[in-house]
DOKEDREN-649145 format. One record per atom (N, C-alpha, C, CB): residue in one letter; x, y, z. Coordinates in steps of 0.02 Angstrom, whole numbers, padded with zeros to 5 digits, always signed. Glycine has a CB too. Example, Ala and Ser with C-alpha at 12.3 -4.5 7.8 and 13.67 -1.06 7.14 Angstrom:
2
A+00660-00284+00390/A+00615-00225+00390/A+00660-00165+00390/A+00565-00224+00452/S+00642-00112+00354/S+00684-00053+00357/S+00645+00002+00394/S+00704-00030+00286/
This chain:
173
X+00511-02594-02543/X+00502-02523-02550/X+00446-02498-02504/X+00487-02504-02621/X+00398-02521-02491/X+00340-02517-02439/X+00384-02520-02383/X+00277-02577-02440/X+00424-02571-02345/X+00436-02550-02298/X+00482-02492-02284/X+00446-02593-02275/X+00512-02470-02338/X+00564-02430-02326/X+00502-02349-02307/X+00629-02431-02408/X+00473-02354-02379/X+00409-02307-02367/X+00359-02306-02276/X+00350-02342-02436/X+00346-02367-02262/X+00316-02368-02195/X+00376-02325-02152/X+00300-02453-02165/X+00461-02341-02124/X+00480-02314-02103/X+00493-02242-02107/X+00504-02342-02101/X+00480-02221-02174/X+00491-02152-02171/X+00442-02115-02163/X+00519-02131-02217/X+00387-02148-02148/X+00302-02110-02139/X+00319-02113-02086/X+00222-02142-02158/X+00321-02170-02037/X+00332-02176-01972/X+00362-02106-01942/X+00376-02236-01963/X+00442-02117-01993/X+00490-02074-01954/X+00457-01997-01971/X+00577-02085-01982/X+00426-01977-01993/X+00418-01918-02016/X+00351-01887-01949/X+00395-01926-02108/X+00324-01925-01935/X+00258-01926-01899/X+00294-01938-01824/X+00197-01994-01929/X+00346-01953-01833/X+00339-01977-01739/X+00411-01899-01730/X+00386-02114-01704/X+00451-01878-01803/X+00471-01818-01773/X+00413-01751-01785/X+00545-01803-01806/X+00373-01747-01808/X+00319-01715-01802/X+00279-01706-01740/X+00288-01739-01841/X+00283-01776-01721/X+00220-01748-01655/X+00293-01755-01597/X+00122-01826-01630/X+00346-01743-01593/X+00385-01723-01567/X+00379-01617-01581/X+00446-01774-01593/X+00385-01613-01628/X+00387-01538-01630/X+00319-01519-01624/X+00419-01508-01695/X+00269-01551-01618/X+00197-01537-01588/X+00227-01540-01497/X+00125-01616-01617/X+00243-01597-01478/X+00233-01593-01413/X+00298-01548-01379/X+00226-01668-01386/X+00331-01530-01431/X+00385-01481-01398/X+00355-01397-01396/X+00462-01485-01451/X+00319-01382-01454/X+00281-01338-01450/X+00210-01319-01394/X+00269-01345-01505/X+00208-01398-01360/X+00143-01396-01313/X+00202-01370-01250/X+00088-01488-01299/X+00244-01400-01232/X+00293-01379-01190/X+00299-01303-01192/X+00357-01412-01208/X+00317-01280-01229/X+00342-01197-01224/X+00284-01160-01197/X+00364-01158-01301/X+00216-01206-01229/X+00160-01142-01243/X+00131-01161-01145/X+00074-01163-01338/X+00143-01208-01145/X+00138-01242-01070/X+00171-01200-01008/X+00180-01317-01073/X+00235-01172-01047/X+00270-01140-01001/X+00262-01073-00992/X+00327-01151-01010/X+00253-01055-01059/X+00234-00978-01063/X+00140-00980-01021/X+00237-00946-01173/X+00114-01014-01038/X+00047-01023-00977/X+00062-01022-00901/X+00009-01098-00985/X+00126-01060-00876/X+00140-01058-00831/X+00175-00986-00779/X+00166-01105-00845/X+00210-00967-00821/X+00237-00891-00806/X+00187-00839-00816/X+00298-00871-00854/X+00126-00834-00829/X+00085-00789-00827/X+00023-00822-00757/X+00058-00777-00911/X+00030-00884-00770/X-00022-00898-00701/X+00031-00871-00649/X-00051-00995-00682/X+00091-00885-00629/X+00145-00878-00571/X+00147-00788-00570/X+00235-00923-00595/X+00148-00753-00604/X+00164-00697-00598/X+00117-00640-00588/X+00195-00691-00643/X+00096-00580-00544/X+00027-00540-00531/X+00039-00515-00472/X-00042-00581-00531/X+00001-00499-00452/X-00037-00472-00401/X-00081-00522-00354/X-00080-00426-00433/X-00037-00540-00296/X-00052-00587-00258/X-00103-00569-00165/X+00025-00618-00255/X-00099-00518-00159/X-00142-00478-00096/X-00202-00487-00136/X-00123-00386-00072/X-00238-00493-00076/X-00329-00540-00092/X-00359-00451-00087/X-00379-00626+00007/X-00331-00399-00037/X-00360-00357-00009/X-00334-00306-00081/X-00338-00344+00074/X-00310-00310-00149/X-00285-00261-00191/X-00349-00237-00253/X-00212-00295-00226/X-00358-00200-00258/X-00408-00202-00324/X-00407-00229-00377/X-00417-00156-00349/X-00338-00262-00406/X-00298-00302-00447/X-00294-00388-00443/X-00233-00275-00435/X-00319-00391-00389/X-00302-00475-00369/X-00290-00514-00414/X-00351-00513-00337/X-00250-00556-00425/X-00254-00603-00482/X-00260-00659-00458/X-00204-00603-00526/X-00301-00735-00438/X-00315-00769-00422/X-00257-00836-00452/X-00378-00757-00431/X-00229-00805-00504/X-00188-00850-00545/X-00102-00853-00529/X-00203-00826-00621/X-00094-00788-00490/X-00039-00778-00493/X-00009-00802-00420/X-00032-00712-00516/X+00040-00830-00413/X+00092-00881-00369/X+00136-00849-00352/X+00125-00941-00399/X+00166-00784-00398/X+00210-00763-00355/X+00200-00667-00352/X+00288-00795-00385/X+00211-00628-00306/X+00204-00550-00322/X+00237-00543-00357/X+00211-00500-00282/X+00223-00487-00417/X+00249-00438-00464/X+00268-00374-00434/X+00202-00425-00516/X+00242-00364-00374/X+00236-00277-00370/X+00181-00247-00393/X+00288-00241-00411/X+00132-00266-00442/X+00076-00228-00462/X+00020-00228-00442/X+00066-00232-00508/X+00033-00242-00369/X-00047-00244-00335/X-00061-00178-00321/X-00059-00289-00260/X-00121-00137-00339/X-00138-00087-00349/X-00194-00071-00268/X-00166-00090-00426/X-00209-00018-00252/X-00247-00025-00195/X-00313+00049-00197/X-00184-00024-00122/X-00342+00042-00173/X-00385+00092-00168/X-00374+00132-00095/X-00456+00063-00177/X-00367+00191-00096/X-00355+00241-00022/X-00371+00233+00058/X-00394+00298-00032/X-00444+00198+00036/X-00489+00181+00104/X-00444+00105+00146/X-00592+00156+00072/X-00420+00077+00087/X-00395+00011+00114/X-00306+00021+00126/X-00416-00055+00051/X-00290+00065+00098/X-00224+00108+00111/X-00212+00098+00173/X-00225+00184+00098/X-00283+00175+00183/X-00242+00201+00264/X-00277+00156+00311/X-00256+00295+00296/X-00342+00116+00307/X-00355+00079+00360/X-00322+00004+00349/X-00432+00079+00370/X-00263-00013+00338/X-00218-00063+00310/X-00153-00059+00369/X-00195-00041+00221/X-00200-00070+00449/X-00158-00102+00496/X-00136-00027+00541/X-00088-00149+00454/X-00090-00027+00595/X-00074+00015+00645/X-00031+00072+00591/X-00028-00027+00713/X-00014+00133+00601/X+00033+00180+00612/X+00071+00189+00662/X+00013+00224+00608/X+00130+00205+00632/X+00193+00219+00687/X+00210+00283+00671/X+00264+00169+00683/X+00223+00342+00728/X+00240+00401+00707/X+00325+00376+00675/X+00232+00463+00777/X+00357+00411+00622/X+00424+00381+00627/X+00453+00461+00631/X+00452+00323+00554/X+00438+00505+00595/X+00473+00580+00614/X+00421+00650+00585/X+00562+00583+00567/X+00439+00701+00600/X+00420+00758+00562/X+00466+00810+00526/X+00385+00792+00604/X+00442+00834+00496/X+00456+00884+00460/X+00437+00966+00461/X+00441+00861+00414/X+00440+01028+00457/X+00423+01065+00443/X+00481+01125+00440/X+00374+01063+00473/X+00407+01179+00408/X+00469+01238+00363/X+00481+01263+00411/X+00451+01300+00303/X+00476+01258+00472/X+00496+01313+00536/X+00564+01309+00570/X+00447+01303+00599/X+00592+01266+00531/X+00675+01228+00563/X+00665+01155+00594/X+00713+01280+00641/X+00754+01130+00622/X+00744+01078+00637/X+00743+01089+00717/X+00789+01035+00604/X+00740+01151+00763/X+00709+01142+00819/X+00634+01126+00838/X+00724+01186+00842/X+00599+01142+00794/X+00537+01100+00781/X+00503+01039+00771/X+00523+01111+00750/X+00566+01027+00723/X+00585+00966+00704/X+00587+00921+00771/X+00653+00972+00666/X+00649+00943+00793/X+00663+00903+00843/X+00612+00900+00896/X+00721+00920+00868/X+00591+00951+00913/X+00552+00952+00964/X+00474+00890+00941/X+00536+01042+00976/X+00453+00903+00869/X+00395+00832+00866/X+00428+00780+00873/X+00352+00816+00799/X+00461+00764+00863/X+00513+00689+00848/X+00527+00674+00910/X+00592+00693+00804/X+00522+00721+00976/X+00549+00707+01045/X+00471+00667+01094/X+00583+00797+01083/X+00434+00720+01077/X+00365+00720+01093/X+00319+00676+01066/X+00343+00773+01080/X+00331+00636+01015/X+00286+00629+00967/X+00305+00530+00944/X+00302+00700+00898/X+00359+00521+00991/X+00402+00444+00958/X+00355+00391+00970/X+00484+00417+01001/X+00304+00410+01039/X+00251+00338+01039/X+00198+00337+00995/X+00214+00325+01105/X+00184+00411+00972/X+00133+00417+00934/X+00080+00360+00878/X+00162+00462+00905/X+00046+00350+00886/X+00032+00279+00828/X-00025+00288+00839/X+00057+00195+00838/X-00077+00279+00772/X-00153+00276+00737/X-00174+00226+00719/X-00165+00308+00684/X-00242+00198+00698/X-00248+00116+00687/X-00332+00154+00654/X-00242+00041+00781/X-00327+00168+00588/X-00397+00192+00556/X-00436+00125+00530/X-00385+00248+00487/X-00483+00110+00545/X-00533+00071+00548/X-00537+00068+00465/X-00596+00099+00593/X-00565+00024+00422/X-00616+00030+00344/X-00699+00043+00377/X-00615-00068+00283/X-00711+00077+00424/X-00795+00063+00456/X-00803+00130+00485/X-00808-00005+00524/X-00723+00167+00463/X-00719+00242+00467/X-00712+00254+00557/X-00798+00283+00425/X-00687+00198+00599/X-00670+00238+00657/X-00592+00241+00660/X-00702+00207+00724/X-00577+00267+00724/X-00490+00261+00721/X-00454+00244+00779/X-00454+00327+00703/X-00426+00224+00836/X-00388+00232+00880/X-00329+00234+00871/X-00395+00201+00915/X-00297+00265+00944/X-00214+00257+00942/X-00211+00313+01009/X-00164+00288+00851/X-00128+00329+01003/X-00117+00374+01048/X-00089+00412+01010/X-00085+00359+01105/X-00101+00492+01051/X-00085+00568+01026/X-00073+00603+01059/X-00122+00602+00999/X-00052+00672+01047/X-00021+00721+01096/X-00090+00742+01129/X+00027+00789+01059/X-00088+00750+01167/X-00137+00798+01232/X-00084+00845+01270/X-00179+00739+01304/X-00148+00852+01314/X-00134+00911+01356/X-00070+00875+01413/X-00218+00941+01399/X-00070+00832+01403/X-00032+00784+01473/X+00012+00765+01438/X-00069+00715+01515/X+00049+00757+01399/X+00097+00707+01337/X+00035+00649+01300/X+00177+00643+01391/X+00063+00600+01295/X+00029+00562+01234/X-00036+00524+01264/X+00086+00502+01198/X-00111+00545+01263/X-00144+00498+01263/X-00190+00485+01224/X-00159+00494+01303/X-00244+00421+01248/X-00274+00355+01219/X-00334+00419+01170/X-00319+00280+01296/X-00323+00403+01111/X-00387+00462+01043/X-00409+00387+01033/X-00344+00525+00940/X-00491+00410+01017/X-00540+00378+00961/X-00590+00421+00923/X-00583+00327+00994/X-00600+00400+00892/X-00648+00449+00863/X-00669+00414+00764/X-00596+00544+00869/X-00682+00465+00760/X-00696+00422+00657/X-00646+00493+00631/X-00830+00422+00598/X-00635+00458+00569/X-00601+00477+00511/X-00643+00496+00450/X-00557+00424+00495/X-00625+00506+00416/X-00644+00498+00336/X-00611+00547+00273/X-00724+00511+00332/X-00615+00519+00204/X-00572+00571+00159/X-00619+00628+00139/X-00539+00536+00086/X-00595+00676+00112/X-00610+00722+00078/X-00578+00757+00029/X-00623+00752+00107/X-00618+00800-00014/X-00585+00840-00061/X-00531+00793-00104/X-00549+00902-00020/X-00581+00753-00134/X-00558+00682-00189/X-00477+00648-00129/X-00517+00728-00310/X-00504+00643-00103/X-00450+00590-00061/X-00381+00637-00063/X-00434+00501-00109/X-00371+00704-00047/X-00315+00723-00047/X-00314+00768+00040/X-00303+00767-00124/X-00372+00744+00063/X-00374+00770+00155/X-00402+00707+00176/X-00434+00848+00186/X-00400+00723+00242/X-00431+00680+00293/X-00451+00709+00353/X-00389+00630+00310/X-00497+00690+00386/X-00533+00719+00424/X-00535+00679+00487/X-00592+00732+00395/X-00515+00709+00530/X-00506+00679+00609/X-00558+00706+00657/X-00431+00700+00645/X-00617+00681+00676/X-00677+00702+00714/X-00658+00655+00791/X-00762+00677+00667/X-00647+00689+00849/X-00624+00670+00892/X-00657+00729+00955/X-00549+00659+00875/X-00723+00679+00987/X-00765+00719+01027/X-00793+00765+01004/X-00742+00741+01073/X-00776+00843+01021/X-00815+00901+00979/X-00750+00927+00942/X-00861+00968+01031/X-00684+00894+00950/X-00630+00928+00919/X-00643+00916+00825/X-00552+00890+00955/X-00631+00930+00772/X-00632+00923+00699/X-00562+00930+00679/X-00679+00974+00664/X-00518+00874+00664/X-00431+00921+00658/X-00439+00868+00571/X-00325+00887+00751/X-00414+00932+00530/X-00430+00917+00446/X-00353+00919+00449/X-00481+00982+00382/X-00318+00857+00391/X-00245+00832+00374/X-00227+00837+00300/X-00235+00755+00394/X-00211+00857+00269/X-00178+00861+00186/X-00160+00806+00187/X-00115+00912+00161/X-00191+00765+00135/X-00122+00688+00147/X-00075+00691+00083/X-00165+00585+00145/X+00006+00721+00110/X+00030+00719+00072/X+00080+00662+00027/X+00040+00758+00089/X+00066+00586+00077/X+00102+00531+00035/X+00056+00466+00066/X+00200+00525+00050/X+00032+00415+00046/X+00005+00368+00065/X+00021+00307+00014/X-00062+00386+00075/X+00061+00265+00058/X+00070+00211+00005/X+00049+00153+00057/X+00156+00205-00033/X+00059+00088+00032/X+00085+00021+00072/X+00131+00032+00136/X+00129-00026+00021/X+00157+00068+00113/X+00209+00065+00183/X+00224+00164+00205/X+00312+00012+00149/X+00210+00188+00171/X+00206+00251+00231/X+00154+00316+00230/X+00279+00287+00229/X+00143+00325+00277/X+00077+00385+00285/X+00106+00460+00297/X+00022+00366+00361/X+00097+00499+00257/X+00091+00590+00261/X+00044+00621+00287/X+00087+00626+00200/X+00015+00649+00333/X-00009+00703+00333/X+00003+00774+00364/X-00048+00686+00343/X-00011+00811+00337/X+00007+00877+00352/X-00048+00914+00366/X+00043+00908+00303/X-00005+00984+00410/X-00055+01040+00419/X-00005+01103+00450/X-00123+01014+00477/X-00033+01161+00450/X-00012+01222+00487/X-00029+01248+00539/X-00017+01263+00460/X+00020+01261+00574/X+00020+01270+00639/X+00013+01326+00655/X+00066+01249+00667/X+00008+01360+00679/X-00007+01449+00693/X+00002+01448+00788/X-00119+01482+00658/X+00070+01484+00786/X+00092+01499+00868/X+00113+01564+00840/X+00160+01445+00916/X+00092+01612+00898/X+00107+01670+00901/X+00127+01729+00853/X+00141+01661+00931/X+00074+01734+00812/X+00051+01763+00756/X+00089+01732+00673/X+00066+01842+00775/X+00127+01683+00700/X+00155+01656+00644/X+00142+01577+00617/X+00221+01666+00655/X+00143+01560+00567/X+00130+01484+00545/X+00182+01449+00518/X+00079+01478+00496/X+00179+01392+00538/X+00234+01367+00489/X+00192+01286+00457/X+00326+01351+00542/X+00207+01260+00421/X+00191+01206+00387/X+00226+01124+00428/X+00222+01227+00308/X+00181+01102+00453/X+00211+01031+00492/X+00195+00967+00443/X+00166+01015+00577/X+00236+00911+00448/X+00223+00870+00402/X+00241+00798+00437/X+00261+00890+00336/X+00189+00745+00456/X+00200+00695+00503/X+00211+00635+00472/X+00151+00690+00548/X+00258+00601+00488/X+00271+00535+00454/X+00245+00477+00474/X+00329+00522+00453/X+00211+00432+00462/X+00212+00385+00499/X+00226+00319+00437/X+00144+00388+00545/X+00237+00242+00473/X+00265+00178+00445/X+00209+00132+00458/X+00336+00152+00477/X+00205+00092+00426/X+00169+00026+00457/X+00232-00020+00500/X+00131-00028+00384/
């Protein structure tokens, strides 16, 4: 009777620390899917040091936004029609900015000649919803109306010949 008793202590204890070590498994795994999953950009305010693969929820702060690599003009917009339209989009296709985090900027822009070489500093204003382009003694202020990871807004109004219309510039990384 003892041994029958030893086997069933045995058996009772070795399926026990089976449902112990099956329970270390799950909780193992569920540890694992939260280290693998986050916010993986070192440059995000979110970083997660743990996480292996992106979620999408890397979060960013404005300054690291727009100084976050070159601009490409990609098109414009405005309320004045699409001969306007067309006409920035014709003028405007090499266009590209490269804003510094140390607040300077280069790229090329419209001039007096077609597109040339701008530098100058930047910076936000009016809680990060303008931007400010200081270029020689010129001052040209931008509405920024979309700024993500991947595309830049800014706007402004134009005033030709007693009339204004609203321009709106796209650019891509």
């Amino acid at each position: 009777m003892n041994k029958k008793f030893l086997k069933l202590g045995l058996g009772a204890l070795l399926i026990g620390s089976m449902a112990l070590t099956s329970c270390e498994v799950e909780e193992a795994n569920d540890n694992l899917e939260e280290l693998t999953e986050g916010c993986t950009d070192v440059h995000a305010t979110n970083y997660s040091i743990t996480a292996l693969a992106d979620d999408g929820s890397c979060e960013y702060d404005n300054t690291h936004l727009i100084s976050d690599g070159d601009w490409t003009f990609s098109n414009a917009s405005t309320t004045a029609g699409a001969s306007v339209d067309s006409m920035y989009n014709m003028f405007m296709v090499e266009m590209h900015l490269d804003f510094e985090e140390d607040g300077s900027f280069s790229g090329m822009t419209p001039g007096d000649n077609g597109l040339e070489s701008a530098s100058g500093t930047w910076t936000f204003m009016a809680s990060e919803t303008m931007v400010a382009i200081y270029q020689d003694t010129d001052t040209m202020v931008f509405g920024v109306s979309e700024l993500s990871a991947e595309a830049l807004g800014l706007s402004f109004t134009e005033e030709e010949d007693s009339s204004s219309y609203d321009v709106t510039l796209n650019f891509v990384h």
